[in-house]
KOLSEZA-366961 format. One record per residue: x negated, y negated, z of N, C-alpha, C in turn; residue number from 1. Coordinates in steps of 0.05 Angstrom, whole numbers, plus 5000, padded with zeros to 4 digits. Layout:
REM residues N
X; Y; Z; X; Y; Z; X; Y; Z; NUM .
...
END
This chain:
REM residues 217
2489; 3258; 4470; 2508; 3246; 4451; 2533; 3263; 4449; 1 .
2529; 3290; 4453; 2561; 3302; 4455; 2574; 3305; 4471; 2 .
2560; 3297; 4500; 2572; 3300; 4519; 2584; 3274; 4516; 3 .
2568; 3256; 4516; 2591; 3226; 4510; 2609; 3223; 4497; 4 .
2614; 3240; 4474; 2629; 3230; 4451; 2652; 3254; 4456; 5 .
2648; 3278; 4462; 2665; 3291; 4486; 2676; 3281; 4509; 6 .
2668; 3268; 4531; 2680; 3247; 4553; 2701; 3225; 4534; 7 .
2689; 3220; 4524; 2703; 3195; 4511; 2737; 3207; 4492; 8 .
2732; 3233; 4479; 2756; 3234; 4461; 2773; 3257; 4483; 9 .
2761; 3262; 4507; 2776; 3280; 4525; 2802; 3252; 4542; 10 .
2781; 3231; 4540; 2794; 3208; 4556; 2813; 3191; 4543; 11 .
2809; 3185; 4510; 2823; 3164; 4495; 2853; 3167; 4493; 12 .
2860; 3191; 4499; 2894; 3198; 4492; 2901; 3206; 4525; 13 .
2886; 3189; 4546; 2901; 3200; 4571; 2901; 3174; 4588; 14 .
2933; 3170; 4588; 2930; 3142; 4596; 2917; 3141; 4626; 15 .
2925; 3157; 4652; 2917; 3154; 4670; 2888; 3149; 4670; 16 .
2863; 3167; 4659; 2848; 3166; 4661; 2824; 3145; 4649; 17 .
2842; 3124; 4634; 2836; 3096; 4627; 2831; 3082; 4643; 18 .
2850; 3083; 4662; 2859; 3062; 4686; 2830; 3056; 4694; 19 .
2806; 3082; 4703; 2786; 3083; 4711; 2767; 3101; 4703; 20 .
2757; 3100; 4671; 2749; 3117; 4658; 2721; 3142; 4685; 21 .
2709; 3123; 4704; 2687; 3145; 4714; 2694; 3159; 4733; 22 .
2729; 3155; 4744; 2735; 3165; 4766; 2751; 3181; 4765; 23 .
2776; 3164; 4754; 2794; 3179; 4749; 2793; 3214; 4741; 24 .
2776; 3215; 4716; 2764; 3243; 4720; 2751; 3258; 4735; 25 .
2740; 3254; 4750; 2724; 3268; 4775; 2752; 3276; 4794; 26 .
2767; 3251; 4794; 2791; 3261; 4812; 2805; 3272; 4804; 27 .
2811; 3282; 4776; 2831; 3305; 4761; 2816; 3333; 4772; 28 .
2791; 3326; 4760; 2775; 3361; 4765; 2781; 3368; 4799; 29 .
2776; 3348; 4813; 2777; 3360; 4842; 2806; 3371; 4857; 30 .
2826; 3355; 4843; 2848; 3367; 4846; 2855; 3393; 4831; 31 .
2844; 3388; 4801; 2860; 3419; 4795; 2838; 3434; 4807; 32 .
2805; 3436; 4821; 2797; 3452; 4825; 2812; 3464; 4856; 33 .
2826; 3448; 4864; 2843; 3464; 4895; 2876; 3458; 4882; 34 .
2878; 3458; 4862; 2904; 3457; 4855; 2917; 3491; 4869; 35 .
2938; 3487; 4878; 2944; 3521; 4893; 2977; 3512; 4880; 36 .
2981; 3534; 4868; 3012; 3546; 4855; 3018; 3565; 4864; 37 .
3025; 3579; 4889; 3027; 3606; 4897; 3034; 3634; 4874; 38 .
3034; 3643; 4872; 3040; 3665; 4846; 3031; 3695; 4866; 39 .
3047; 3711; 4860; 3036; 3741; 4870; 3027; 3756; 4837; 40 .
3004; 3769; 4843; 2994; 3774; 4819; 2987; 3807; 4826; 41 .
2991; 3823; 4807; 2975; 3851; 4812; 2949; 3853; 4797; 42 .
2932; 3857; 4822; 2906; 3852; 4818; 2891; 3883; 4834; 43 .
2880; 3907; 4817; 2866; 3927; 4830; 2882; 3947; 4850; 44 .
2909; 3946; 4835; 2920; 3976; 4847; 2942; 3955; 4868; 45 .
2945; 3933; 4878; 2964; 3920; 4896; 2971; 3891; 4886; 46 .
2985; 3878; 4899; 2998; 3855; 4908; 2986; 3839; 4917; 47 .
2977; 3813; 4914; 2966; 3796; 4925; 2969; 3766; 4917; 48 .
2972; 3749; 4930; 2977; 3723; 4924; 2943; 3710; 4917; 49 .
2956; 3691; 4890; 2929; 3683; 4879; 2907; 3663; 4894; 50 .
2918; 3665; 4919; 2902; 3641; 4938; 2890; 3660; 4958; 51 .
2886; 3684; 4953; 2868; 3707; 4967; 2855; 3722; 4946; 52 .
2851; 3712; 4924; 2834; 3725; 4906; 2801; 3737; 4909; 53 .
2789; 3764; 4907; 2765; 3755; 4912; 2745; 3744; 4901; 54 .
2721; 3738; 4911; 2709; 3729; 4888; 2695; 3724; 4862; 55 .
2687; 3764; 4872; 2693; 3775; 4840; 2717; 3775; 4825; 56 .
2735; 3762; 4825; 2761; 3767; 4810; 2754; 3757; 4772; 57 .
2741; 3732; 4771; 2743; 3730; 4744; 2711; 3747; 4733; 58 .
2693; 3755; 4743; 2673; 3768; 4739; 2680; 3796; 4722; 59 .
2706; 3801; 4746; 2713; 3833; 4742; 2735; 3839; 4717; 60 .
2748; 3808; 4713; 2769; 3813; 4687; 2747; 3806; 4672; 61 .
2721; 3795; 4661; 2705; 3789; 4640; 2697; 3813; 4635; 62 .
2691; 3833; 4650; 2673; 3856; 4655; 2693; 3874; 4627; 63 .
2724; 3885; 4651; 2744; 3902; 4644; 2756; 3886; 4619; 64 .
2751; 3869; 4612; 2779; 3851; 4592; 2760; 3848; 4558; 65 .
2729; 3848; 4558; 2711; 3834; 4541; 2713; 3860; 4518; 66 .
2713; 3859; 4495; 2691; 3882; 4482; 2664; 3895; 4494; 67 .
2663; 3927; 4496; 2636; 3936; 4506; 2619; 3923; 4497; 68 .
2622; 3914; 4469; 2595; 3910; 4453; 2589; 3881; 4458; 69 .
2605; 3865; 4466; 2596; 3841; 4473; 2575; 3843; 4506; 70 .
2591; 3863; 4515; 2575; 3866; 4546; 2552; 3874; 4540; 71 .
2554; 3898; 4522; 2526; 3906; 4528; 2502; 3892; 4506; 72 .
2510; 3879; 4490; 2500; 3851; 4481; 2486; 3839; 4504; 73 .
2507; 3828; 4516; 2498; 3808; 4535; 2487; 3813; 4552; 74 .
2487; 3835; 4562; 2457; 3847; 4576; 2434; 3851; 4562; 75 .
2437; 3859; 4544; 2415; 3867; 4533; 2398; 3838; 4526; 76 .
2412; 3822; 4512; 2395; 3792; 4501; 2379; 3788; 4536; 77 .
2392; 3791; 4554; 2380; 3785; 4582; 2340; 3794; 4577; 78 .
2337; 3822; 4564; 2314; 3829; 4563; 2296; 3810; 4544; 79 .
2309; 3808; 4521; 2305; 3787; 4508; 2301; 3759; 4507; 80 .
2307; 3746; 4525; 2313; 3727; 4537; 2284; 3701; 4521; 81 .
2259; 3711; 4527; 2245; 3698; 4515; 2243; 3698; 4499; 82 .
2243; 3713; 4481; 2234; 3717; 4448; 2251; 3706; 4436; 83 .
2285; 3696; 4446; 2304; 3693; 4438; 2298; 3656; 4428; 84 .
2279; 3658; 4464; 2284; 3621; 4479; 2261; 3614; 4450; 85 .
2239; 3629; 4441; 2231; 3619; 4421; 2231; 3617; 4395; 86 .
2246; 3633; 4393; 2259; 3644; 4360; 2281; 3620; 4359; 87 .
2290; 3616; 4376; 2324; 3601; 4365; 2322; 3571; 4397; 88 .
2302; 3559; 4403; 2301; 3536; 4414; 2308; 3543; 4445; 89 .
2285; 3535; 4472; 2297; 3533; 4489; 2320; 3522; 4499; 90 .
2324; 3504; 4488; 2349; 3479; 4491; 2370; 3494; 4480; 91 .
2373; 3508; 4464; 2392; 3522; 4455; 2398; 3550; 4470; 92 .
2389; 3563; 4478; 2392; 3586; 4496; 2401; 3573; 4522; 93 .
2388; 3555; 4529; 2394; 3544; 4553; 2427; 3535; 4557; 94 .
2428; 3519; 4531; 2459; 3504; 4531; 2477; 3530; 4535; 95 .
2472; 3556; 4516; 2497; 3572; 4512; 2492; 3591; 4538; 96 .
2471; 3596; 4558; 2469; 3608; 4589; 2493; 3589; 4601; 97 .
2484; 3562; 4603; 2488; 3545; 4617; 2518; 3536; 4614; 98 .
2535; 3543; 4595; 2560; 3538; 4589; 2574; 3565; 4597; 99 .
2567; 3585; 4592; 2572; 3607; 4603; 2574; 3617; 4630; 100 .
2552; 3616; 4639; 2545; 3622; 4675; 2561; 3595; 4690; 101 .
2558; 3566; 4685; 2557; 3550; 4707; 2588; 3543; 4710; 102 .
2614; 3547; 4685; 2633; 3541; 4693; 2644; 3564; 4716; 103 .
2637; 3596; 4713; 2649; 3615; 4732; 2636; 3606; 4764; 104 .
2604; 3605; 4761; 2597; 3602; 4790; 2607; 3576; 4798; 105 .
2614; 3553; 4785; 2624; 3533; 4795; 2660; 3531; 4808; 106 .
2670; 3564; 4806; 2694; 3563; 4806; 2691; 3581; 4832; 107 .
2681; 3602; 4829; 2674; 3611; 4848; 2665; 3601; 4885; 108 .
2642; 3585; 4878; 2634; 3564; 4890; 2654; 3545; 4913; 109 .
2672; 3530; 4893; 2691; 3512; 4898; 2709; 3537; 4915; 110 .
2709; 3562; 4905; 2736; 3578; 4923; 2763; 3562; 4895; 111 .
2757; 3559; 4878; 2785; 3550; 4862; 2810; 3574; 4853; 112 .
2832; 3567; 4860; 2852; 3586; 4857; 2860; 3600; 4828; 113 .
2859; 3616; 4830; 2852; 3627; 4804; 2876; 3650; 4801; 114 .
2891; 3650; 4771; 2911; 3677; 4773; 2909; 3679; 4735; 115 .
2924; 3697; 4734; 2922; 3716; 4704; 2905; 3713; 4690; 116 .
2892; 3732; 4701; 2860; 3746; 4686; 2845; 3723; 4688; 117 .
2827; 3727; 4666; 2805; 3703; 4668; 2810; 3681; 4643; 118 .
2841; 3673; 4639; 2847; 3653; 4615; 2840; 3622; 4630; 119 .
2839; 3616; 4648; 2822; 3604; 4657; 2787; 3583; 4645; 120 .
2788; 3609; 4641; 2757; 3605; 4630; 2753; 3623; 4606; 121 .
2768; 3622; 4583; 2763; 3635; 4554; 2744; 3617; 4537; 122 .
2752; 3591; 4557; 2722; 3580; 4532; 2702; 3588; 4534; 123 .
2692; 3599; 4546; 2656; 3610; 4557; 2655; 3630; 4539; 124 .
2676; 3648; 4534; 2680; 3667; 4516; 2661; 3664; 4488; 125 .
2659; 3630; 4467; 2642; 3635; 4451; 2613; 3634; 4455; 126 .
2606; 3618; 4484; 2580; 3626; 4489; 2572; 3661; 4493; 127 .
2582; 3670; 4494; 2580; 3710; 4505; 2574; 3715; 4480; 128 .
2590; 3710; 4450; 2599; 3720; 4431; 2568; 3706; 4422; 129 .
2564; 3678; 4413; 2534; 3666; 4399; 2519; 3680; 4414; 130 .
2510; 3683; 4441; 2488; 3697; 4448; 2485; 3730; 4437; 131 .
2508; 3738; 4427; 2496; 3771; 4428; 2499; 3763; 4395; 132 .
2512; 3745; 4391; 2503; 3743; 4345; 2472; 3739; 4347; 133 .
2461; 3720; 4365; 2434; 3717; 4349; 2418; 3731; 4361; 134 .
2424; 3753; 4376; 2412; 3780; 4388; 2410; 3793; 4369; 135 .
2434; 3799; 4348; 2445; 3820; 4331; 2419; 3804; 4309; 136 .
2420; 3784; 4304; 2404; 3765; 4278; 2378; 3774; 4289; 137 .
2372; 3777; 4310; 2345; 3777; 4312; 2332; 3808; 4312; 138 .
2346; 3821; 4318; 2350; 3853; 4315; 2341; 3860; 4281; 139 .
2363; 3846; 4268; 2358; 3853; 4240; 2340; 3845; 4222; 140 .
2335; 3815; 4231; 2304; 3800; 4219; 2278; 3819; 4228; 141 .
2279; 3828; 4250; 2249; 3844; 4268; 2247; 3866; 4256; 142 .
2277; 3882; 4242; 2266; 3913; 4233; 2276; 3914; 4196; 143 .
2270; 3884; 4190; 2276; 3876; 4156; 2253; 3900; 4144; 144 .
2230; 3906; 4151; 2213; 3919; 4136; 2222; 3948; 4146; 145 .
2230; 3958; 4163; 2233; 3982; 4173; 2272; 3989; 4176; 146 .
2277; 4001; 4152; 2294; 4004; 4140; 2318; 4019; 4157; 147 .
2300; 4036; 4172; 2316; 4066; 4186; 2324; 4038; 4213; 148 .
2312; 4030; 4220; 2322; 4025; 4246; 2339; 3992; 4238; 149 .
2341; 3985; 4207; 2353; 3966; 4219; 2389; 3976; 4212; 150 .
2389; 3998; 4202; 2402; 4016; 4191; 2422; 4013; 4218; 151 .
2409; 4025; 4237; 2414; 4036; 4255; 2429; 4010; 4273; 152 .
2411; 3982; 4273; 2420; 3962; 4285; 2455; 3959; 4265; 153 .
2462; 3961; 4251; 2478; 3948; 4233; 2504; 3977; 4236; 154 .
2492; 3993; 4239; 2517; 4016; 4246; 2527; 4000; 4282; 155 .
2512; 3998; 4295; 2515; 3996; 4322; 2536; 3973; 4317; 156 .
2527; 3954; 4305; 2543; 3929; 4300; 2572; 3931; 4296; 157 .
2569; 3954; 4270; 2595; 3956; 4255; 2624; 3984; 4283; 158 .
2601; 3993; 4286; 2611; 4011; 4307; 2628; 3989; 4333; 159 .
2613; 3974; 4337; 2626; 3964; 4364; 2643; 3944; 4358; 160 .
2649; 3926; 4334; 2665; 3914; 4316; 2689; 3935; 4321; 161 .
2679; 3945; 4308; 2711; 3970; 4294; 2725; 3969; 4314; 162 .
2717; 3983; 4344; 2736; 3982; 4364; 2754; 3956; 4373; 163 .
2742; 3938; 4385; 2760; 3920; 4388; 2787; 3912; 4358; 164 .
2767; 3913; 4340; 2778; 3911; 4315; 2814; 3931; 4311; 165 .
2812; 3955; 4316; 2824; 3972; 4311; 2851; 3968; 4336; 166 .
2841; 3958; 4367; 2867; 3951; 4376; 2883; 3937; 4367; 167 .
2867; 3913; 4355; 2879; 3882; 4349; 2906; 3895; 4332; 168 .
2896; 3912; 4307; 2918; 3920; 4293; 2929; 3940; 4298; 169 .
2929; 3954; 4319; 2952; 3973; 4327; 2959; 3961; 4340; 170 .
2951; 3945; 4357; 2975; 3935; 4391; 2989; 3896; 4367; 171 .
2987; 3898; 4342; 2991; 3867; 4337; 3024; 3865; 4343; 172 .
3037; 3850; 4356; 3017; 3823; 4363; 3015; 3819; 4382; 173 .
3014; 3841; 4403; 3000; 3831; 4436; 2975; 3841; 4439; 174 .
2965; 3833; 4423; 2932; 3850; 4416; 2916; 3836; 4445; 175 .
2936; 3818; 4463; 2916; 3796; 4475; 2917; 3818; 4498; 176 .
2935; 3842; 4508; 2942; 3849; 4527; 2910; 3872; 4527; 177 .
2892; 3862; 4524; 2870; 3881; 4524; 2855; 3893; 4539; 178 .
2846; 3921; 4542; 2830; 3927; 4568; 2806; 3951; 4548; 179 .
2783; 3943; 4556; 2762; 3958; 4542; 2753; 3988; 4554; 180 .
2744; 4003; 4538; 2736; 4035; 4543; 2726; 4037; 4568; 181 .
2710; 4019; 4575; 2691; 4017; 4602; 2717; 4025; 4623; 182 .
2733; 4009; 4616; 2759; 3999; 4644; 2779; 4031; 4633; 183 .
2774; 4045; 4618; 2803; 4060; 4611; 2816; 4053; 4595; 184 .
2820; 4017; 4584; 2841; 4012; 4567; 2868; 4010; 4582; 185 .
2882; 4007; 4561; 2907; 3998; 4570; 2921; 4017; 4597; 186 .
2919; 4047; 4584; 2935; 4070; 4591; 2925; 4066; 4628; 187 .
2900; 4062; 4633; 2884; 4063; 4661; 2891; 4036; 4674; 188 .
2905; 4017; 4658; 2908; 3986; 4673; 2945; 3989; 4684; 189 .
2951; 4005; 4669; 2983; 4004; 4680; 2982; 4000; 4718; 190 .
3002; 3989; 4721; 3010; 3994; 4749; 2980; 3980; 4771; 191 .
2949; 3978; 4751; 2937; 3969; 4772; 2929; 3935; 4765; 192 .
2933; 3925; 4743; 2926; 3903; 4728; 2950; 3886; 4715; 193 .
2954; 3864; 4720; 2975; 3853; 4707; 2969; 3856; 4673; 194 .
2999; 3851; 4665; 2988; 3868; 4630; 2992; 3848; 4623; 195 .
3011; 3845; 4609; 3032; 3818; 4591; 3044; 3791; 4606; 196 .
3022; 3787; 4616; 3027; 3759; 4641; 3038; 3736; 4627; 197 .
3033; 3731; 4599; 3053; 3710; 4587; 3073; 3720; 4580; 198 .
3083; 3753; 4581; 3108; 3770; 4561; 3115; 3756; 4542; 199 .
3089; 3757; 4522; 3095; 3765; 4502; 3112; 3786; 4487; 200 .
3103; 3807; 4503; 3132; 3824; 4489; 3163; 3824; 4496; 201 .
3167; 3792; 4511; 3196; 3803; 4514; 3214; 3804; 4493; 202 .
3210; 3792; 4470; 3221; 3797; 4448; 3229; 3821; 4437; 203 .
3209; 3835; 4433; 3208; 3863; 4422; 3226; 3882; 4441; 204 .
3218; 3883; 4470; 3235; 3888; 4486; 3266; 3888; 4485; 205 .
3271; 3861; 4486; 3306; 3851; 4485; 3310; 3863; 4451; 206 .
3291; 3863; 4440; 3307; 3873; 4409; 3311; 3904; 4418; 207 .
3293; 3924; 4421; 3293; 3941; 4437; 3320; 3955; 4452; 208 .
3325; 3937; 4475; 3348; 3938; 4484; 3375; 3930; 4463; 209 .
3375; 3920; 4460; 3393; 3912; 4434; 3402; 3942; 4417; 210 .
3376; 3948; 4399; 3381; 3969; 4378; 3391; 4003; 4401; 211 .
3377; 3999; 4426; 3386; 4024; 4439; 3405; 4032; 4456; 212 .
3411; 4002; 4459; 3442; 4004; 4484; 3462; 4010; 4470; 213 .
3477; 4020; 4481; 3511; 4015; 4470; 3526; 3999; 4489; 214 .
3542; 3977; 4481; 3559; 3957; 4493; 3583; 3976; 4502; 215 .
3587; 3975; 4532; 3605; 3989; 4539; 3640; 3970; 4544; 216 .
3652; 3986; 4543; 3684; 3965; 4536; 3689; 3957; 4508; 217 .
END
């Protein structure tokens, strides 16, 4: 039912894809999946045009770009995996794996051209995020009688919060330009990772220049 009622309101405001509601879309996806825009992007210390990407490329910005705590969330529920599938519905674990994993390998797969970072594919982003919440829920329901350790679950929580937390409001408002502890952070991405690929800061910049130049003549 949501996939239909999703098909349907992705389609109702697009005239082309009226023309032939079961095709027309199949033929959008296949084009933008070899859609090629040439772009040179710095990707891992060089230069490279986004139609030689490898194929770890959006694996490795999810990796370097995510909160630790979401990663190591999301490994961790991996151990979990069953207790999860029966605490909280196979069909439900399955959907948020299955929204997660199948749009990257399907991009992969295809060889689809891919450039600045992994915005691409940020929607997968709240499947990562629900799977390690009801890791965190299930953590805290299992050690409700055992006080010390759920203590412990809820510092870990608040601990790995804080950090992402704490860039957002020092770097605001290019909080988006993010690189996690794992990767070094920002200071370790200079010169090898594109930063501000939308420049966002050119504003601040040109004000910047403004307040520090002097107009000569």
């Amino acid at each position: 039912a949501t996939f239909v009622l999703g098909y349907c309101l992705a389609i109702i405001f697009w005239p082309w894809a009226l023309q032939e509601p079961m095709s027309k879309p199949l033929e959008a996806l296949d084009a933008m999946t070899h859609r090629e825009v040439p772009i040179r992007m710095l990707y891992n210390g060089a230069y490279i045009m986004n139609t030689e990407v490898p194929k770890s490329y959006t694996i490795n910005w999810i990796f370097i770009s995510s909160p630790i705590f979401i990663l190591i969330g999301l490994l961790g529920s991996l151990g979990f995996i069953s207790t999860l599938s029966k605490r909280y519905g196979k069909t439900s674990m399955f959907i948020l794996f299955f929204t997660l994993i199948f749009p990257v390998a399907y991009a992969v797969v295809k060889e689809s051209v891919l450039y600045d970072t992994w915005r691409h594919f940020f929607f997968v982003y709240p499947s990562m995020v629900l799977i390690v919440a009801l890791l965190c829920n299930f953590l805290l329901e299992k050690f409700v009688a055992q006080k010390t350790y759920q203590y412990i679950v809820i510092a870990a929580i608040v601990l790995g919060m804080l950090l992402p937390l704490a860039w957002i409001v020092r770097s605001f408002p290019n909080e988006y330009v993010y690189f996690n502890e794992f990767s070094g952070g920002v200071k370790k991405a200079i010169g090898v990772y594109d930063l501000d690929y939308y420049q966002n800061s050119g504003k601040q910049a040109a004000e910047w220049i403004k307040k520090n130049t002097k107009v000569q003549g």
